[in-house]
N, C-alpha and C positions, 0 to 999 in steps of 0.2 A: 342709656342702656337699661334696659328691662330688668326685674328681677324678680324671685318669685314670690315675693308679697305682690305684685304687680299683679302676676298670674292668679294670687290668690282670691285679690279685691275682686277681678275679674269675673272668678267662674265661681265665689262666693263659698269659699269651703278654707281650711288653714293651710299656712305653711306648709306644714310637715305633709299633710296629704297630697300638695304639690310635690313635695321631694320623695315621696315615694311611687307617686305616679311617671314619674321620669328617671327616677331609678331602677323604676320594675320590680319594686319590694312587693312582695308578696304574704309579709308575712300576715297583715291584716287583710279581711274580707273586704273589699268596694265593690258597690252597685256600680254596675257598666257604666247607668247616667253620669255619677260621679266621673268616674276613668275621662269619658268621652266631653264632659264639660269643662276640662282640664287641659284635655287637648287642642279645644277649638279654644282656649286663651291664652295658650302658648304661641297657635298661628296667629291672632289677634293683634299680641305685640310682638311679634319677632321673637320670643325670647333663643338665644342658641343653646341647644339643648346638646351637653357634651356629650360623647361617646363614652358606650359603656366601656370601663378598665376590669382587667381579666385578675389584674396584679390588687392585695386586699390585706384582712391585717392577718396577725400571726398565725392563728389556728385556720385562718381561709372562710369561716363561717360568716350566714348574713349579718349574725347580732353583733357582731365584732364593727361593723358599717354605719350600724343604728347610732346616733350620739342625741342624746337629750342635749335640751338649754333651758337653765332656769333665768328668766329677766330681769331686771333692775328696772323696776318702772314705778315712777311715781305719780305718772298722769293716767290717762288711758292707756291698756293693752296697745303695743307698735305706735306707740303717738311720740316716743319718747326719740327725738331728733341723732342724739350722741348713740344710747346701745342700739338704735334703728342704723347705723353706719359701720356698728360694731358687727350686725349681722349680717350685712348684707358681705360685710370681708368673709365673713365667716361661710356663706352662703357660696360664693364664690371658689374659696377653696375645695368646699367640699366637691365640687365637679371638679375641680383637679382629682380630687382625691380617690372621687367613687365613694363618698360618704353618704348619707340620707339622713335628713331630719328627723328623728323618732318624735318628740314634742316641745311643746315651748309651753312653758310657763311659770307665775311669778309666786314668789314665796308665801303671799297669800295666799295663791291657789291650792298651794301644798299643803296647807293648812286642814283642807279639805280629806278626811280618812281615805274616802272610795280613791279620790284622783290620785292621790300618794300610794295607794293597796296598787292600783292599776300598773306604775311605775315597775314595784318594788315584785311584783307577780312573772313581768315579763322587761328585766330591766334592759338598758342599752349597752354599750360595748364602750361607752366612753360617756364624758358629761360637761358641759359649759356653765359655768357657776357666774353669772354678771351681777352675784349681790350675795353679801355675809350671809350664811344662814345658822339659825338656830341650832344649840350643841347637840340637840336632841333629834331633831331634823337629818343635819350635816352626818350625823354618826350612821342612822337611818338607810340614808343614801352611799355613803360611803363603803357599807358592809355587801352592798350588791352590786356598786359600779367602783371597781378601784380606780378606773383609770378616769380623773378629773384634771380640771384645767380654769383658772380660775380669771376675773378682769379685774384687777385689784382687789380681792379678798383678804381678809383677814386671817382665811386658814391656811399655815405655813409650811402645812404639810404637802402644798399641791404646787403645781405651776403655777406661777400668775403673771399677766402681759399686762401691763399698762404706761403709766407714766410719772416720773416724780412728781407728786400732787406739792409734796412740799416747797421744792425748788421752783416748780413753775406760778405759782400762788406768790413767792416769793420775787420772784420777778417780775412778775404784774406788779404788784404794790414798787418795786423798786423803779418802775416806769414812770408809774405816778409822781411819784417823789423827785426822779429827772426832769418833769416837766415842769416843778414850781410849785408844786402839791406839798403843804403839810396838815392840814387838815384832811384824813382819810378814813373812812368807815370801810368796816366789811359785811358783806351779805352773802349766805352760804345756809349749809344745813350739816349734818353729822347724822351717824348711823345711831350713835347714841343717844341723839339728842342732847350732847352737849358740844357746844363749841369746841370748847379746850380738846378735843379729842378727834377735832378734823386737823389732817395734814394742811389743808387749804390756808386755815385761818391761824395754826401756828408759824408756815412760811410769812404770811403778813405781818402778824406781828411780830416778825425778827428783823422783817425788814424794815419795819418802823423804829427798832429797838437798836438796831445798826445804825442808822442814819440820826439816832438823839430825839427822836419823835414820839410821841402816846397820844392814845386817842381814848376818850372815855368810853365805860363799857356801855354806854347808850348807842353808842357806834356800832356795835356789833350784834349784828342781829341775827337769829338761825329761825329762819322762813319757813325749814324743813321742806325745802327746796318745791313749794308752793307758789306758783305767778302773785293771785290774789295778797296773799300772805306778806309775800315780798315787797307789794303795790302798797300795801296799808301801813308797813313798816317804812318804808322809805318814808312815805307822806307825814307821816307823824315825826319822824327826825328831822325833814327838814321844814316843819313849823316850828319848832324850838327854837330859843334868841340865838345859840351859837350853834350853828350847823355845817355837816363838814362841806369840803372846796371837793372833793373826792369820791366815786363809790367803788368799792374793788370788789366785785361780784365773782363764786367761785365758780359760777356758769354761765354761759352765752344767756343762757332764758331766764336767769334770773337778775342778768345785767338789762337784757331788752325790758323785764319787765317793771325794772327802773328807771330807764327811760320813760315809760309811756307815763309813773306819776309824776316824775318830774316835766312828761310834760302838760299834763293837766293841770299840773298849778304854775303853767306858766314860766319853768325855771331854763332859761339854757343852757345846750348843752353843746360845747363844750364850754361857754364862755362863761358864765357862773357854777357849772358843777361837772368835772369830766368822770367818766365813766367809761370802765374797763372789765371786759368778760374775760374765760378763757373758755376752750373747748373747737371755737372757728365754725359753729354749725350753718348751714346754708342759708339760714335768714339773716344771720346777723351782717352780711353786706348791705341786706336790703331795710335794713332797722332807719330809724331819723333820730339824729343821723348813723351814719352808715359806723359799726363796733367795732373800734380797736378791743382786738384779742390776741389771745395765745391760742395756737394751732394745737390742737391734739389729734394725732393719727391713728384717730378712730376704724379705717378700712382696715388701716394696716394691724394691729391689734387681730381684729378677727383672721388676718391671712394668718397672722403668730400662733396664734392658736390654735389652728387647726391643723399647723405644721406640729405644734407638740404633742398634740394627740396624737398624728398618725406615728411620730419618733416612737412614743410610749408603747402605742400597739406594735411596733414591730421590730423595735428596736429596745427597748425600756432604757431608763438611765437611772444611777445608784441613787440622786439625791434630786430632792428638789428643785424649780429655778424660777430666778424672778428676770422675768426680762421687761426692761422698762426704754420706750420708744422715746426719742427728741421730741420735742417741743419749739414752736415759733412764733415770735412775735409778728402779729401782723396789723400793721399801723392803719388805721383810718381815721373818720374823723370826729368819734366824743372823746378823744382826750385833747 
């Protein structure tokens, strides 16, 4: 099924100019060529274009519609497999909803005075937070758009949809350990750059600490959620004389990208080293071999979300909420 980064690749313009082009937002100027290049990549790929809704948020106004997203990206802009599944739920709701993408972009970006001026001049009626931001930033943003909605943020004052990072981090490792595994590293990253203060990497090691198990701190590596990074770390651990039997990765792509140095020096996998991701993203079926993970409901996240924005715009609620989705283990075959 189509969707409008599709359209956007397409006719070579953003997101958000897609969803305002199919919204019939008005509020910014477009060149007809734009408008009209938008449309011939909507017939292109089929995309089904909802009906507009009469029904909007509180006050009835357009900006009430607009809803920013800031990104969690650590690779390329939209390269990122997990928040790229998060949007596209989000994407999706919003034709239920009659919402339009006002813009996207990532904390870095806001960095930038103009891009941040531009926001804070003509703000949106709501706002999608996929990554912590700075106190200074957050406060910035918050004084112009109250109504926010967060993907596991740390700010506690908003909604936030995600999933227990700990519990399910925790279960991965305790997977390992069902199979025969007591030798187990972890590889992951943290906002703060330090370990000890990811949820991912304290569920593992409780679930080592439950089970009568330690692993030295050479085992635990914060990649800062880098392919390369991760690649060069792995390979240096397992030259060392004692090396684990295990790797418990807190992502799909930082599990695949454990695989690929284990498998340049020749290590297999499962049969001398298994490895475990979580997240379930669309390549790791097709990885060598094929990724046991943990499922995380990445569409569904985004459909939550945008349900609590429209709650907030038209309904409000007295206090904050944290809504946090299942998790699944989904067996293949590097463990």
């Amino acid at each position: 099924m189509s969707t409008m980064r599709d359209i956007a690749r397409l006719a070579n313009v953003s997101v958000a100019t897609v969803s305002r082009v199919i919204n019939n937002d008005k509020t910014y100027r477009m060149r007809q060529e734009t408008h009209d290049r938008v449309w011939k990549a909507i017939a292109q790929t089929e995309y089904q274009v909802p009906p507009p809704r009469v029904d909007g948020a509180r006050d009835g106004t357009q900006q009430n519609r607009r809803v920013g997203c800031v990104l969690s990206i650590v690779q390329e802009k939209y390269r990122d497999p997990y928040f790229m599944t998060v949007l596209s739920g989000i994407e999706a709701r919003f034709a239920h909803h009659g919402y339009t993408l006002d813009f996207l972009r990532t904390r870095a970006e806001l960095k930038d005075r103009a891009a941040l001026r531009d926001i804070l001049e003509d703000p949106p009626g709501a706002l999608i937070l996929m990554d912590t931001l700075e106190p200074t930033l957050y406060r910035a943003l918050r004084a112009k758009i109250p109504v926010c909605v967060g993907v596991d943020t740390r700010h506690e004052d908003i909604d936030n949809v995600g999933y227990d990072r700990f519990a399910t981090a925790k279960s991965a490792a305790e997977h390992l350990i069902a199979c025969g595994h007591r030798d187990i590293a972890f590889i992951g990253g943290s906002p703060s750059g330090q370990l000890e203060t990811s949820e991912r990497y304290v569920g593992y090691r409780c679930a080592l600490f439950a089970a009568g198990l330690s692993a030295p701190e050479a085992w635990a590596h914060n990649c800062r959620w880098d392919a390369l990074t991760c690649m060069a770390q792995v390979r240096e651990m397992m030259e060392q004389p004692r090396r684990p039997t295990a790797i418990c990765a807190a992502s799909d792509l930082m599990a695949i990208a454990a695989l690929s140095a284990l498998y340049s020096m020749n290590i297999s996998v499962p049969d001398q080293v298994g490895v475990i991701g979580i997240t379930n993203i669309e390549l790791s079926k097709f990885s060598s071999p094929p990724l046991t993970t943990f499922e995380i409901p990445a569409y569904e996240i985004g459909l939550v979300m945008v349900d609590l924005i429209h709650g907030r715009l038209t309904e409000g609620f007295p206090v904050p909420r944290r809504v946090l989705l299942p998790t699944r283990l989904i067996e293949r075959e590097s463990v």
